[in-house]
C-alpha positions as CSV (number, residue, x, y, z in Angstrom):
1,X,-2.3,0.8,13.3
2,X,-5.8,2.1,12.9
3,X,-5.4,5.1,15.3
4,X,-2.1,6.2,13.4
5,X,-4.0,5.4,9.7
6,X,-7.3,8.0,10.9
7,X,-4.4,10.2,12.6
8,X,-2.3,10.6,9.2
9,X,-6.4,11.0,7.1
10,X,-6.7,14.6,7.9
11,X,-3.2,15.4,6.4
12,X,-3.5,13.1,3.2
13,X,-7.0,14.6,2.5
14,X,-6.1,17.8,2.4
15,X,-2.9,17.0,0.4
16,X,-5.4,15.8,-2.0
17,X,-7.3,18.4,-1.9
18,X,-4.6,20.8,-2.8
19,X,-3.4,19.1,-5.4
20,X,-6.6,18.9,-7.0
21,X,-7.0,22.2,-6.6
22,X,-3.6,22.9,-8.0
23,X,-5.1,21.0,-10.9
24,X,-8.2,23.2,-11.5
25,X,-5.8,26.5,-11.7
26,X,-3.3,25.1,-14.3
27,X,-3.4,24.6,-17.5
28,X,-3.2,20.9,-18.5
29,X,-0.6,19.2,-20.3
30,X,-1.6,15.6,-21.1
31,X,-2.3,12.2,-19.6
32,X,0.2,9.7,-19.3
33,X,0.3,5.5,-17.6
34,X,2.6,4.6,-15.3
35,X,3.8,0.5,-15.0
36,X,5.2,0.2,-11.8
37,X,7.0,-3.2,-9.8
38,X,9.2,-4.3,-7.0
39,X,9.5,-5.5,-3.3
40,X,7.5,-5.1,-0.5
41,X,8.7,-5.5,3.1
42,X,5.5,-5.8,5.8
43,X,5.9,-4.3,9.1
44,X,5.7,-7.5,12.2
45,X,2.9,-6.8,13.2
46,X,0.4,-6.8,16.7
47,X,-2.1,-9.6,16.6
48,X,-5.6,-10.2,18.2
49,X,-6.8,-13.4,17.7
50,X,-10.5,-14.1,19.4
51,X,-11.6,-17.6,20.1
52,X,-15.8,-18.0,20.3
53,X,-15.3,-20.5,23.3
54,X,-17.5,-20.1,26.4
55,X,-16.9,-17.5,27.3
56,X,-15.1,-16.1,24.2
57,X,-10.7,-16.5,24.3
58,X,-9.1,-13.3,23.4
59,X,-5.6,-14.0,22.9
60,X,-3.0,-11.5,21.8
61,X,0.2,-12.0,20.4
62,X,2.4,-10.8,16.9
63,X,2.3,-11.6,13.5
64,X,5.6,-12.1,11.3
65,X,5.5,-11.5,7.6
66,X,8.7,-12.1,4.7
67,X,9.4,-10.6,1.6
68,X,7.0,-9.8,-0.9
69,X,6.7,-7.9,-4.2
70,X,4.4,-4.7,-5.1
71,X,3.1,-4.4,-8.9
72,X,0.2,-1.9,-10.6
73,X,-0.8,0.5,-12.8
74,X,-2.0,3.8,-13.0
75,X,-3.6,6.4,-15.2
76,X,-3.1,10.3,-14.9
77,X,-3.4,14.0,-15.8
78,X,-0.1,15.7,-15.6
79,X,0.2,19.3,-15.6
80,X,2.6,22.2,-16.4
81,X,3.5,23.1,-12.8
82,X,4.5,19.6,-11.8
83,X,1.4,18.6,-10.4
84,X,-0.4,15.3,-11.4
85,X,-3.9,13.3,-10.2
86,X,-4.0,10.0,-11.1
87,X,-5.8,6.8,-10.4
88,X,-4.4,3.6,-9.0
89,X,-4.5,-0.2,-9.3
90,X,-1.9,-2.0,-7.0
91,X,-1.5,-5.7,-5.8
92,X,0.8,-6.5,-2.7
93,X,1.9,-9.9,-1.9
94,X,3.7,-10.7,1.9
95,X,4.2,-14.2,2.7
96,X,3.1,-15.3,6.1
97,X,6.0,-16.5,8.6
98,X,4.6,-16.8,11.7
99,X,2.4,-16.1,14.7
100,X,3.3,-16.0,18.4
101,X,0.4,-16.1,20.9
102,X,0.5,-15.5,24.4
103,X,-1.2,-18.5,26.2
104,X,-1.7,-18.6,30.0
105,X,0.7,-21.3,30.2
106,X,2.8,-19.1,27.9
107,X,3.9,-17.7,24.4
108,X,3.6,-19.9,21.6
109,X,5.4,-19.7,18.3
110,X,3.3,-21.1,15.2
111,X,5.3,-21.6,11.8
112,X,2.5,-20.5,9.1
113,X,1.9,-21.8,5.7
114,X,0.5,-18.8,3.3
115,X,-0.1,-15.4,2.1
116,X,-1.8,-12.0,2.4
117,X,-3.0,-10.4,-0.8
118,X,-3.3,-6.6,-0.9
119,X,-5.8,-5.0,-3.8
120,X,-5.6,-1.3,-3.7
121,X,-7.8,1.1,-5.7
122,X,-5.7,4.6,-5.0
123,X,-6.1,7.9,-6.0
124,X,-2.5,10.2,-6.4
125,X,-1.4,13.4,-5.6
126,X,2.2,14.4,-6.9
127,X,4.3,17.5,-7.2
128,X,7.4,16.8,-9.4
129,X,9.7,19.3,-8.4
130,X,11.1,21.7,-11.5
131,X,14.2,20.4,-13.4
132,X,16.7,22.1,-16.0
133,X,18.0,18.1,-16.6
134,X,16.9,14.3,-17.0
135,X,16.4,13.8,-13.4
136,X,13.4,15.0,-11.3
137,X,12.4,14.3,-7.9
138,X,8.9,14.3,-7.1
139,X,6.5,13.5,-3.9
140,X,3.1,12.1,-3.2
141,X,0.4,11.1,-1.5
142,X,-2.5,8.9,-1.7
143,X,-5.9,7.5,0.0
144,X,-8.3,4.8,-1.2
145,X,-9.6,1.5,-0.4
146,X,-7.8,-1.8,0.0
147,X,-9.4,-5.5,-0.3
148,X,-7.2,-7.5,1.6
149,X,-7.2,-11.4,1.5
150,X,-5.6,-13.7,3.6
151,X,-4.8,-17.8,3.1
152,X,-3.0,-19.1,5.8
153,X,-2.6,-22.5,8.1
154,X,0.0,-24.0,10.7
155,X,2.6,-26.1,8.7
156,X,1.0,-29.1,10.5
157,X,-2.2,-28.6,9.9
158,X,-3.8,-29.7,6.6
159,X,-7.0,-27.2,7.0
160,X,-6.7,-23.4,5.2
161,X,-8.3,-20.5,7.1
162,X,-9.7,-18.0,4.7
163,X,-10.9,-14.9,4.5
164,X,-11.1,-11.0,2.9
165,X,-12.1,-7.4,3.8
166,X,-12.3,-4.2,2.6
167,X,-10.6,-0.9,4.4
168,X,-9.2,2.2,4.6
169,X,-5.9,3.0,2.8
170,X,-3.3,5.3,2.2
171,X,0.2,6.2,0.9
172,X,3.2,8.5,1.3
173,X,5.2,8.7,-1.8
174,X,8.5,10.0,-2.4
175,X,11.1,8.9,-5.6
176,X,12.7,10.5,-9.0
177,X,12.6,9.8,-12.8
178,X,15.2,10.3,-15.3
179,X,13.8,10.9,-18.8
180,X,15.0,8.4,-21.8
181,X,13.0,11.3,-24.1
182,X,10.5,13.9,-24.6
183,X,7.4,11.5,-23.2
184,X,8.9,8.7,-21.5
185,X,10.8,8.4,-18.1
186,X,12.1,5.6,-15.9
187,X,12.2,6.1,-11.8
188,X,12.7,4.5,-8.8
189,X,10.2,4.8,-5.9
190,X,9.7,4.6,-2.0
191,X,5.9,3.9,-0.7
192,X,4.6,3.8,2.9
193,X,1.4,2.1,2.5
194,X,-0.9,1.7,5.5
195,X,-4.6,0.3,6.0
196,X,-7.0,0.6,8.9
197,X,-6.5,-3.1,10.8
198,X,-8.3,-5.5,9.2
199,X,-10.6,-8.4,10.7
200,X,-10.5,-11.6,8.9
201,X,-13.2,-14.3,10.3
202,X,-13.4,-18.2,10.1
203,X,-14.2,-20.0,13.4
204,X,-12.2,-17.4,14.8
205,X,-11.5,-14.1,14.2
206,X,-7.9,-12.8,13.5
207,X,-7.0,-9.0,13.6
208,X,-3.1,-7.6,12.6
209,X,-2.0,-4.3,11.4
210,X,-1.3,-4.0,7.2
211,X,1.8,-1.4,7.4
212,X,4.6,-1.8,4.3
213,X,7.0,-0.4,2.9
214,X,7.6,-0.7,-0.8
215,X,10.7,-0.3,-3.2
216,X,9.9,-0.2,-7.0
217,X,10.6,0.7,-10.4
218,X,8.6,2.7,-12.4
219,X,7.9,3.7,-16.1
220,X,6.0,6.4,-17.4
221,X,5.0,7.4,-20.7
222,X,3.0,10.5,-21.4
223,X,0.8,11.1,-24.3
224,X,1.0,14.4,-26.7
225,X,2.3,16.0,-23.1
226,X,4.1,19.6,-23.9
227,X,7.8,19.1,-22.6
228,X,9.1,20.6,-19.3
């Protein structure tokens, strides 16, 4: 929800801030690229749908997504204390299930047709905690900006409503890697990701929270990095 996303901004800016300044007090050991995949599971969310009749129709109600998949890339600067700042492309895909909408003759239940598209520029904060073996837990955080697009329509209904904006995002981070050698590690990752509610508009304008939570794999491979 949009009060919980600007509640949660103060305490992902500032873990930003101190990894980045974490960053200018170390000594840097390499960049490295990350490939990352898996599935994404979208919070049901509370809808808002307004109707420009005469007078204007709000109508209220909850949005139902299924299973999706997460995939992306990213780019960073790792360093000797187990701090890394990196940048972040990310694409999450959640089919739509359905809507129910409270009428004043009572709720209706819509089956939907469709999908919403998530495009997330990120930047990463992450501590990797120190390890004597293979295996090294690690946490993070993130904040950016996410175009969201949605395509969707009743099963019955022939006509697509369409539509895209651009918001507020952020992450929470928390997973492990296990190294296969000196520069390359494979991992396994949960993400809490979270925009401010978006507004999509065509004849009417819908409005649902974005709120998911990702499982993925990961693999990283760092480049002329000094080993840990």
């Amino acid at each position: 929800m949009l009060l919980n996303s600007m509640r949660c901004l103060p305490v992902a800016c500032g873990l930003v801030a101190f990894f980045m300044t974490q960053s200018a007090q170390a000594q840097s050991s390499g960049f490295y690229a990350s490939l990352f995949g898996g599935a994404s599971f979208t919070e049901d969310a509370d809808l808002s749908v307004l109707v420009p009749t005469a007078p204007p129709a709000l109508l209220s109600g909850e949005m139902k997504f299924g299973n999706g998949w997460i995939a992306g890339v990213a780019v960073g600067y790792g360093l000797d204390n187990g701090v890394a700042i990196e940048g972040e492309f990310s694409v999450i895909q959640n089919r739509l299930k359905q809507e129910t909408l409270a009428f004043p003759a009572g709720a209706t239940t819509i089956a939907l047709d469709g999908r919403l598209n998530t495009y997330a520029l990120m930047i990463n904060g992450y501590y990797r905690f120190t390890s004597s073996s293979a295996f090294t837990p690690y946490v993070g955080v993130g904040i950016g900006t996410a175009l969201m697009n949605i395509k969707a329509k009743p099963e019955s209904d022939p006509n697509w409503f369409q539509d895209n904006d651009i918001e507020f995002a952020y992450q929470v981070i928390a997973g492990f890697s296990i190294a296969i050698n000196a520069n390359t590690s494979v991992g396994a990752e949960y993400r809490f990701f979270d925009t401010a509610t978006p507004s999509f508009t065509e004849n009417v304008t819908v409005q649902f929270d974005n709120q998911s939570h990702n499982l993925l794999i990961k693999l990283t491979h760092k480049f002329g990095q000094h080993p840990q």
